[in-house]
N, C-alpha and C positions, 0 to 999 in steps of 0.2 A: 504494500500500500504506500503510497506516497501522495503525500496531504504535511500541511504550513503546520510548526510544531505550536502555533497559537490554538489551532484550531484540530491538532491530533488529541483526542481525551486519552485521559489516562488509560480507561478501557482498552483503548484499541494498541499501549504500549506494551499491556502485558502477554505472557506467553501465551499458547494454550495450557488446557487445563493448571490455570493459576489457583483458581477455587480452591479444590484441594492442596495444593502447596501451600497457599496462605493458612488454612486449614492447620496443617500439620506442622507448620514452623510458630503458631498459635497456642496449638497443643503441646509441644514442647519444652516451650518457656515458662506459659502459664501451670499445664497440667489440664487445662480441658479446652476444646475447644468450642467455636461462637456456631450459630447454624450459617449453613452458606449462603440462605438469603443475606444474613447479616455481612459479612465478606462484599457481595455483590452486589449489594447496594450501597457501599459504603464507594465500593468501584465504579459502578456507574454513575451515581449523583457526586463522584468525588470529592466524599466528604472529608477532608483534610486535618478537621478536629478530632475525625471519630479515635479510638483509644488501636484502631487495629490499622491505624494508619501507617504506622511505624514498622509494620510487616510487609503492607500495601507497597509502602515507596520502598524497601531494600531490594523489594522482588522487580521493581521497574527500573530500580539504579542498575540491576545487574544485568536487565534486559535491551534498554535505552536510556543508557543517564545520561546523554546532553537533549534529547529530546524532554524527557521527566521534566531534567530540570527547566526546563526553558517554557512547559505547560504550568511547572507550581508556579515562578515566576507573573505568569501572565494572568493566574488565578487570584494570585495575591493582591495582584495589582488591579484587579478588578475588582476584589474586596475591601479595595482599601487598607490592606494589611500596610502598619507602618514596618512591621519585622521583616517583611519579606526578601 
């Protein structure tokens, strides 16, 4: 696929079946894991505050990190984030 990294959602940077990886790399740290609705929609409405966020972006750093970064970037910036 090739689309402007303003306009590639995070969804479309991760691998296939992400789901269960984020899953399991969830369950490991914590000891249980979240349901995968919860995962997937944290992925596709790219919710950036959620608490599984932090699983969310290692698995997209390792997949496309200049792309990643350059959507939280433009997300932030659209939230007004002053941290971003």
């Amino acid at each position: 696929m090739v689309a402007t990294s303003k306009s590639t959602p995070v969804r479309e940077l991760m691998p296939d079946l992400f789901i269960p990886t984020i899953l399991e790399r969830v369950k490991a740290a914590t000891g249980k894991a979240p349901h995968k609705a919860t995962i997937s929609d944290a992925v596709a409405n790219e919710r950036y505050t959620s608490k599984y966020w932090p699983y969310i972006e290692a698995l997209a750093l390792e997949t496309n990190p200049e792309l990643y970064r350059e959507r939280m970037a433009y997300l932030h910036e659209q939230a007004g984030d002053k941290a971003a």
